[in-house]
C-alpha positions as CSV (number, residue, x, y, z in Angstrom):
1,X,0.0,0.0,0.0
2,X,2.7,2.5,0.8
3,X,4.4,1.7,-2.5
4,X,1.5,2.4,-4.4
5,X,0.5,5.4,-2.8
6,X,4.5,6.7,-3.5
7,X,4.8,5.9,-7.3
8,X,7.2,8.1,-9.1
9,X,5.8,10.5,-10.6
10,X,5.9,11.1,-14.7
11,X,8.5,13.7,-15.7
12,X,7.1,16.3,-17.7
13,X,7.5,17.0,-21.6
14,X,9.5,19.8,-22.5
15,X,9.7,21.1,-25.8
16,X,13.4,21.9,-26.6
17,X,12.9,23.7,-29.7
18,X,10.1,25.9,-29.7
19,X,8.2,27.7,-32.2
20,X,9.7,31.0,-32.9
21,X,6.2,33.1,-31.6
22,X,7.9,35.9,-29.7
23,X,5.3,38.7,-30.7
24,X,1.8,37.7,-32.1
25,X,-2.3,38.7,-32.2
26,X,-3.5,36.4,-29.6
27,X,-7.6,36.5,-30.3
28,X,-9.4,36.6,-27.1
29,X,-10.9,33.0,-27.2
30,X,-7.5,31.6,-26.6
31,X,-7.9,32.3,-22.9
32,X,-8.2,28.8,-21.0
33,X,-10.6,27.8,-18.1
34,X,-9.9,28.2,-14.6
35,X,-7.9,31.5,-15.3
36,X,-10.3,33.6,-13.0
37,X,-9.8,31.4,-10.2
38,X,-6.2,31.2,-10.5
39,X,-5.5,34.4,-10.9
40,X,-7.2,35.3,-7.8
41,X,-4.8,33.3,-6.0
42,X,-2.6,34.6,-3.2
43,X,0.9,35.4,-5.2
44,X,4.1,32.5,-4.7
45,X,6.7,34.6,-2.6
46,X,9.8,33.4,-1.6
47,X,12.5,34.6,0.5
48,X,14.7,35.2,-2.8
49,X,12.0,36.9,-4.2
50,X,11.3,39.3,-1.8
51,X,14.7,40.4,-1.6
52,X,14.6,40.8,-5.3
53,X,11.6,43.8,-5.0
54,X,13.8,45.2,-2.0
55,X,17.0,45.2,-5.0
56,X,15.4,46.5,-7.8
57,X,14.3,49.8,-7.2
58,X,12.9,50.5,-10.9
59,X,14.7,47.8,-12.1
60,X,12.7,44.5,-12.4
61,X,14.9,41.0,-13.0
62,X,13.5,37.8,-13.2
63,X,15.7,36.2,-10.3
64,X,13.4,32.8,-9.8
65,X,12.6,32.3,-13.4
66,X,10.5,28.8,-12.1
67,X,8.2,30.8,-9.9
68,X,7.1,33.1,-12.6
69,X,6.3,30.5,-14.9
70,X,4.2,29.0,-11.9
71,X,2.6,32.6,-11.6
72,X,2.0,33.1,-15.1
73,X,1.2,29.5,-16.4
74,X,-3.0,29.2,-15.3
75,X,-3.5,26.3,-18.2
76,X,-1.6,22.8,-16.8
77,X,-2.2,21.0,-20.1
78,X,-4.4,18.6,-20.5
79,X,-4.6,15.1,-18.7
80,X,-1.7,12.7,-21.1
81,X,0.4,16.0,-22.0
82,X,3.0,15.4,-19.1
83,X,2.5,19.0,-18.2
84,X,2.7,20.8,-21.4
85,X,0.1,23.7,-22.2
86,X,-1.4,22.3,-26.0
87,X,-2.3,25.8,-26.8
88,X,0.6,27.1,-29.0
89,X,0.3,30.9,-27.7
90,X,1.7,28.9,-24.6
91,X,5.2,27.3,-25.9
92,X,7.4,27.6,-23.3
93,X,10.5,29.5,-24.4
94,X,12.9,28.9,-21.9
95,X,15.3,27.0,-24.2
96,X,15.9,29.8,-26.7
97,X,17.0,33.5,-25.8
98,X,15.4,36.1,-28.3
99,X,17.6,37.5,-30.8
100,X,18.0,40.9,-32.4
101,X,15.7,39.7,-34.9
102,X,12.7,38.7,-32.7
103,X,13.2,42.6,-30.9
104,X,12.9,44.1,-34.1
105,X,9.9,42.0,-34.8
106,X,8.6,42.9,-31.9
107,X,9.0,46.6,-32.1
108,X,7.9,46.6,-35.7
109,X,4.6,44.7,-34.3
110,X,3.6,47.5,-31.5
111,X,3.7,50.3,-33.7
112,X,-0.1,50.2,-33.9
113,X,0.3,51.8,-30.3
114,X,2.9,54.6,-31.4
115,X,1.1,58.6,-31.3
116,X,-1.4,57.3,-29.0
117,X,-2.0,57.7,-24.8
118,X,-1.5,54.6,-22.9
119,X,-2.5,53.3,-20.0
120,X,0.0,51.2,-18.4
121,X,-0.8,48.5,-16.2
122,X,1.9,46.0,-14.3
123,X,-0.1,43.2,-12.8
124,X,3.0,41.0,-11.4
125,X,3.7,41.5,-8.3
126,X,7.7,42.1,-8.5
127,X,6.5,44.6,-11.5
128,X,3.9,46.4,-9.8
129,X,6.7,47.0,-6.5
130,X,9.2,49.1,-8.8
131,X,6.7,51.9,-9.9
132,X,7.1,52.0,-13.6
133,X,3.1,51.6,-14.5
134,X,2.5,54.7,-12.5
135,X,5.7,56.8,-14.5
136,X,4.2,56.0,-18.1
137,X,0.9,55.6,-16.9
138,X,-1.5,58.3,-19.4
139,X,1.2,59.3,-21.3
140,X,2.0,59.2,-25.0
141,X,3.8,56.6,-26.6
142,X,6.2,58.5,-29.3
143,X,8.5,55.5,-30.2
144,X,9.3,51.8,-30.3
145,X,12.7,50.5,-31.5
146,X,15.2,47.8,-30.8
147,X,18.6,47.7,-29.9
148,X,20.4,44.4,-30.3
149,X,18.8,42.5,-28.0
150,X,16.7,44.9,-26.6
151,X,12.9,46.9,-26.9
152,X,13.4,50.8,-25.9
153,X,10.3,52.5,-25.6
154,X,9.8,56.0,-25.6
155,X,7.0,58.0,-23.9
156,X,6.5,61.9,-23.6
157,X,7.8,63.4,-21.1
158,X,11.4,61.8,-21.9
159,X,11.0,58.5,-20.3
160,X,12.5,55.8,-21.8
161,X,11.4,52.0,-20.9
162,X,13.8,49.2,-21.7
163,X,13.3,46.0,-21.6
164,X,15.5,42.7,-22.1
165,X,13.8,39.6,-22.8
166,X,16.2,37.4,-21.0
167,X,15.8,33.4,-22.0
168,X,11.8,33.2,-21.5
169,X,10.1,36.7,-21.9
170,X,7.6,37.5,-24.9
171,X,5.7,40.9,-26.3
172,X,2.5,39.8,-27.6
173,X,0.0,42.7,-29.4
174,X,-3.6,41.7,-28.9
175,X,-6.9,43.6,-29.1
176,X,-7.5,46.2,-26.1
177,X,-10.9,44.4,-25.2
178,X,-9.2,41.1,-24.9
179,X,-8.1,39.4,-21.9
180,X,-5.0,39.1,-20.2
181,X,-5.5,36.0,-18.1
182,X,-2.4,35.3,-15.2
183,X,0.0,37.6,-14.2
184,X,1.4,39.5,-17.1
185,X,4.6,41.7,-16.6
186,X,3.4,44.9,-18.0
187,X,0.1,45.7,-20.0
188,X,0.0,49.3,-22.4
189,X,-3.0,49.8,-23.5
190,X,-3.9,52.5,-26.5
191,X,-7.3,52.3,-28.3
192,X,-7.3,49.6,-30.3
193,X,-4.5,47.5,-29.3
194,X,-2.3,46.5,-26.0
195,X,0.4,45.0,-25.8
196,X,1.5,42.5,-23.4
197,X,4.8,41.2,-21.6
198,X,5.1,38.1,-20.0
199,X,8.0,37.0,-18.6
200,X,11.7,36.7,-17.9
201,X,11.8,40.5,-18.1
202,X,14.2,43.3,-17.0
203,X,12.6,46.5,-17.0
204,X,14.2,50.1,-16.8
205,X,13.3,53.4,-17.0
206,X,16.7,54.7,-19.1
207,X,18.7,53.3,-21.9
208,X,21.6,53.6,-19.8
209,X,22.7,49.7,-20.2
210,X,22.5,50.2,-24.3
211,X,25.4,52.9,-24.3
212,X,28.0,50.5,-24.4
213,X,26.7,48.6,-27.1
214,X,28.1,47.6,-30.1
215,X,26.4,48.5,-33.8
216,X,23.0,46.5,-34.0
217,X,23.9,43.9,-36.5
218,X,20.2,45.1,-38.1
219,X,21.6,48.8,-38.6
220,X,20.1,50.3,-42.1
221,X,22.4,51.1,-43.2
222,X,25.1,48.3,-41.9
223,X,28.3,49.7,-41.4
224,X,30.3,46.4,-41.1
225,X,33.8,48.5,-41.1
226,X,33.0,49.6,-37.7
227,X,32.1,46.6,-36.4
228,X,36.0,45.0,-37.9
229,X,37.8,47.8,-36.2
230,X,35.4,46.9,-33.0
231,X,36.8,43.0,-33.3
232,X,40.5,43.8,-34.2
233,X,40.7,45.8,-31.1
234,X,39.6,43.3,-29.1
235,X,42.0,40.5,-27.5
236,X,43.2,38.6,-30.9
237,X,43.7,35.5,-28.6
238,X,39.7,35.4,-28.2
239,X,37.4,32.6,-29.7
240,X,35.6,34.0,-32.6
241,X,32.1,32.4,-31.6
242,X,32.6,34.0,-28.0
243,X,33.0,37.3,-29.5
244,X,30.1,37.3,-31.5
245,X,28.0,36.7,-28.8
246,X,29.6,39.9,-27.2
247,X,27.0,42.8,-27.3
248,X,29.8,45.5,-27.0
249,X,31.1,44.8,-30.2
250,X,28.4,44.1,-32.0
251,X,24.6,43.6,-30.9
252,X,22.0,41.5,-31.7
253,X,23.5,38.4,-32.9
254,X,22.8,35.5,-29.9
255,X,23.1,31.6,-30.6
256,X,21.4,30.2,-33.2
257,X,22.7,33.3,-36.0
258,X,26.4,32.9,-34.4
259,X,26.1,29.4,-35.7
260,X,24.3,29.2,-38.6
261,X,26.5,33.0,-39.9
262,X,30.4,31.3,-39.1
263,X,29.0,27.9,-41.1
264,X,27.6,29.6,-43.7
265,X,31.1,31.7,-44.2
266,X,33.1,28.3,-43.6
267,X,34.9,29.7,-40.4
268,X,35.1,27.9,-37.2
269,X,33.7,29.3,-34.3
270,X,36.8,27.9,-32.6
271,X,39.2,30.6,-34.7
272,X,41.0,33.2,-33.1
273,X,40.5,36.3,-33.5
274,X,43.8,36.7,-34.5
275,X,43.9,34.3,-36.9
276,X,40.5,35.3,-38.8
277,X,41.2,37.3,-42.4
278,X,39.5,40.3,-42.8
279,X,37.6,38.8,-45.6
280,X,36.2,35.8,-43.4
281,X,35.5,38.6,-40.9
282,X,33.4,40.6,-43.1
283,X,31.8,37.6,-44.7
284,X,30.9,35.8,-41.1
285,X,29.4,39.3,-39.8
286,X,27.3,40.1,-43.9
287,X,25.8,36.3,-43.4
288,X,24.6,37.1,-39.9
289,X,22.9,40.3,-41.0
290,X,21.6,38.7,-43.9
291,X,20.3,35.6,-41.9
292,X,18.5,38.0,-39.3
293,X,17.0,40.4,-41.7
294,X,16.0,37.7,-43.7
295,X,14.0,35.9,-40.3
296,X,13.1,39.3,-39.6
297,X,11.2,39.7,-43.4
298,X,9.3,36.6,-42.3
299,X,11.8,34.3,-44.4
300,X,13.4,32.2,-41.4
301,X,16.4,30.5,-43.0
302,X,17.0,26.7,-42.6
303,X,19.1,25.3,-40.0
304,X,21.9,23.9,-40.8
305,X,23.9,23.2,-37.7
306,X,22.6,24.9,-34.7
307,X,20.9,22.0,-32.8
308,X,21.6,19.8,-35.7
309,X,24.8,18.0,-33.4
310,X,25.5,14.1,-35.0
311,X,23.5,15.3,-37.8
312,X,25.5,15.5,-41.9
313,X,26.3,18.8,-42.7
314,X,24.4,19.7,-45.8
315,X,27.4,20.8,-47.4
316,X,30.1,18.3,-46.9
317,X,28.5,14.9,-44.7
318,X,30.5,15.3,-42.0
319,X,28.7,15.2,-38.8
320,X,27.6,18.4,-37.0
321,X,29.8,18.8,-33.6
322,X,28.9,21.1,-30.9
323,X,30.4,21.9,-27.4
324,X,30.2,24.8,-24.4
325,X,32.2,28.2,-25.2
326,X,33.4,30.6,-23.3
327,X,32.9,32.1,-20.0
328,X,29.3,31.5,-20.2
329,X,29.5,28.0,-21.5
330,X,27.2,28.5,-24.7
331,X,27.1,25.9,-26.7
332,X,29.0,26.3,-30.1
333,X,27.9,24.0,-33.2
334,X,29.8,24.0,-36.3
335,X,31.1,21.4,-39.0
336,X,35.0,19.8,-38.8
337,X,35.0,18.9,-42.4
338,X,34.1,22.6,-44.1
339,X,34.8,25.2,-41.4
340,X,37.9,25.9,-42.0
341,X,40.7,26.2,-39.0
342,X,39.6,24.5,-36.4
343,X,42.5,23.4,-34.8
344,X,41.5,21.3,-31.1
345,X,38.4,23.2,-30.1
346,X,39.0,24.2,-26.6
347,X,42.5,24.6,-26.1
């Protein structure tokens, strides 16, 4: 009896490759049952949380990413999913950080609410403690734009609201009369339209953190001179697939355009900076813009070896390697048998 009343409990699904949805109409009937009830449910606080509120002083950082996904997920899938919402507005995202192409997305998909005066709402709890709703709250919305990897919006008055998506966030543009079930981030709300963050966010009221950032990869138009002198002054000893991911020298590019850019120019992430030509430089940094603006357009290029590891390369056969790089351990994917000067990746 005491076995069966202990059995181990399924582990639930997790889908490791999401849909690329950041920003999207969300019709009204998508809401789920049972979100009134849950959202009327005392807030999950924990020690770590609370000391976040007491930290972030117009700041707001998702430090306990798996309590806001218990806060803002009201739909626990149906019975057989293992766990996993079926409703595709509700993908998790945790496995994939936006890129400068999903921020420009995004801020090309709120300009419905650009000219107009807002009302701003924050409804999560860590959001609602830093004050920002009540800044922008009634005033005009003059701008949206993104920079690398992050959503600046500008309201009368000279405030500026940043935002960084971190690994799990999303902007989403519905109609004003819909409903925003759970505990959304921050709701701005114009006439028509609102639009809606949920999750993993940072917000900020100054652009202060983009002034050290490199040229957005997405400039118009791309000055990819700058960016070389940006790369040759940096250490020539560096990995060239960690410095790509660095937003000081150039912004926007994250994982999955690192990748698919330095196979696409036949370069190994695993080059030195040193040792790259300026042509493969040039080439590496055209194909990322290219890539990007291309996904941006609505064209998403195939993948050829991000998440592909063990896989043939569609060029050459030779199977896909990948393996942790840099100081943050991201995980670099690339082909042995077409990109070019590998050398032993690591040392």
């Amino acid at each position: 009896m005491l076995g069966g009343r202990h059995r181990e409990r399924e582990l639930p699904l997790v889908d490791v490759d999401p849909a690329p949805r950041l920003v999207e109409y969300e019709p009204e009937h998508r809401a789920v049952g049972d979100v009134d009830r849950e959202a009327r449910l005392p807030p999950v606080r924990t020690a770590r949380g609370e000391l976040a509120e007491q930290r972030h002083v117009g700041v707001v950082v998702a430090d306990d990413p798996p309590v806001d996904r218990l806060l803002e997920r009201p739909y626990r899938g149906r019975r057989g999913s293992g766990g996993r919402c079926s409703y595709p507005s509700h993908v998790p995202s945790v496995s994939e950080m936006p890129e400068g192409d999903a921020l420009h997305r995004a801020a090309r998909r709120l300009q419905p609410l650009v000219g107009e005066q807002v009302a701003v709402e924050a409804i999560h709890p860590r959001a609602r403690a830093t004050g920002v709703a009540d800044r922008l709250d009634g005033r005009v919305l003059n701008g949206v734009e993104a920079r690398g990897k992050n959503l600046l919006l500008h309201f009368e008055g000279g405030y500026v609201l940043r935002s960084h998506l971190r690994m799990n966030g999303s902007w989403r543009l519905v109609p004003a009369a819909a409903r925003t079930p759970g505990l959304p981030w921050l709701v701005i709300r114009g006439r028509e339209h609102q639009a809606v963050l949920r999750g993993g966010a940072v917000l900020e009221l100054t652009d202060r953190a983009t002034r050290n950032l490199g040229p957005d990869i997405l400039a118009d138009p791309l000055d990819l001179d700058a960016i070389a002198i940006r790369f040759r002054a940096a250490d020539p000893r560096r990995r060239l697939g960690d410095a790509l991911l660095d937003q000081r020298l150039v912004a926007g590019i994250g994982n999955l355009w690192k990748a698919e850019a330095l196979w696409e120019a036949c370069v190994s992430p695993w080059r030195r900076i040193g040792e790259v030509t300026d042509v493969e430089l040039h080439a590496v940094l055209g194909y990322a813009a290219t890539l990007m603006r291309a996904s941006l357009d609505g064209r998403r290029p195939a993948r050829n070896v991000y998440r592909r590891t063990g896989r043939p390369c569609p060029r050459c056969g030779t199977a896909i390697l990948s393996r942790g790089q840099g100081d943050d351990n991201r995980i670099a994917y690339w082909c042995p048998g077409c990109q070019r000067g590998e050398g032993e990746a690591g040392q």
